[in-house]
Residue, then its C-alpha position, 0 to 999 in steps of 0.5 A: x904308580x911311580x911315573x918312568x919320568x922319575x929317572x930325570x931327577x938323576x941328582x937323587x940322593x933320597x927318595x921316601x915314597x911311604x903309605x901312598x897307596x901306589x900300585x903297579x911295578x917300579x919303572x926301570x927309570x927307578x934303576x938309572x938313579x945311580x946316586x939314590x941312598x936311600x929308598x923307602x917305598x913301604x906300604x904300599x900296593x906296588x907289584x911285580x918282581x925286583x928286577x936285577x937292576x938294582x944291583x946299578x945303585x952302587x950307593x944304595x944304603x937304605x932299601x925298605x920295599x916292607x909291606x907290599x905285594x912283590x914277588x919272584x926271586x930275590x936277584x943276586x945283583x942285590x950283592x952288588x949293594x956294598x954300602x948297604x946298611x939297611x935291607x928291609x923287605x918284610x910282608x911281600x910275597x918274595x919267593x926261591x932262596x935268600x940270594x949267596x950273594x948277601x953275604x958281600x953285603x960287609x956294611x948291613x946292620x939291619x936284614x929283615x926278610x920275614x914274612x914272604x915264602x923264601x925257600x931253602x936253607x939259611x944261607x951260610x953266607x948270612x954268617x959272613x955279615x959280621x957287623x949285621x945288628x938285626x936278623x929276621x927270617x920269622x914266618x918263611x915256611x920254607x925256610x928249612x934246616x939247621x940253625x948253622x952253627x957259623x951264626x955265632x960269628x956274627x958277635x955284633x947281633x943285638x936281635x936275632x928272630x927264627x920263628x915260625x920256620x921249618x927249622x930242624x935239629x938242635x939249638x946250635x951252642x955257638x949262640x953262646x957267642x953272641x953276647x951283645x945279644x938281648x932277643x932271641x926268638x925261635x918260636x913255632x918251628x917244632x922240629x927244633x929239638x933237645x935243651x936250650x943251651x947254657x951258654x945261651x941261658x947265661x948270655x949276659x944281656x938277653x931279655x926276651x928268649x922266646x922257644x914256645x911251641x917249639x920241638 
């Protein structure tokens, strides 16, 4: 358990508590850190939801909550995090929709949200990240829809992974745009239908294009 004494180290600029075994929710102390950059609390057993609360850590860069067992609805106050540049939170149980409010993260480089059970649509405001690196929604059943052709704004993406989703319609030829890209994932979502684009086959560094098991 992380104790509620933690919000007496308000001068708290880090904080990586990783691979402890720690179960229970996070204490609302954790909230009141309000200089935290950094915190990692990967791989553990801790619970509960994300309380909106968080929206308070204003110097936030760095959230990695991967691999644990939180649930609820991601809280839109996540878009108060302007200077985040790394939001992980792979392998939870995080459900509802991916909050609009991401997209006023300008600073992310790095959103990795697979493996929970968000619902809905990609958001369109994904595409406002314009300097994001590093896209993973793989393995959110509800995650539905078209691939939105916005994404090919997004020109900084380095890796972009989509599999195993609900998604539906064709590959959006925009990708074509992206051409920093070098991983481009889309497997197992088997309403995606029609050809691989060529612009995305002649992306001038892509490595790895993974479309098996798909429409």
């Amino acid at each position: 358990m992380i104790p509620p004494s933690i919000s007496a180290l308000s001068h708290m600029s880090s904080l990586s508590l990783q691979s402890l075994k720690l179960e229970g929710t996070m204490p609302d102390g954790l909230w009141d850190l309000v200089g935290l950059r950094t915190l990692e609390l990967t791989t553990n057993s801790l619970s509960g939801c994300l309380s909106p609360k968080i929206g308070k850590l204003h110097c936030l860069e760095t959230l990695n909550l991967s691999y644990n067992q939180f649930d609820g609805s991601l809280p839109e106050e996540l878009g108060n995090l302007k200077e985040m540049r790394v939001l992980r939170i792979a392998g939870n149980r995080f459900s509802g929709n991916i909050p609009e409010s991401i997209g006023n993260m300008k600073q992310l480089k790095i959103l990795d949200l697979s493996g929970n059970r968000l619902l809905g649509c990609v958001a369109a405001s994904l595409c406002q990240l314009r300097r994001l690196e590093e896209l993973d929604l793989s393995r959110n059943r509800g995650i539905s829809g078209c691939i939105p052709s916005g994404i090919g704004l997004m020109t900084e993406l380095l890796s972009l992974c989509l599999i195993g989703m609900d998604l539906e319609g064709e590959i959006p030829r925009e990708l074509g745009q992206l051409t920093r890209l070098t991983h481009l994932a889309l497997s197992h979502n088997p309403k995606l239908r029609g050809e691989i684009p060529a612009e995305v086959k002649q992306l001038p560094g892509l490595c790895l294009l993974d479309f098996s098991l798909s429409g």
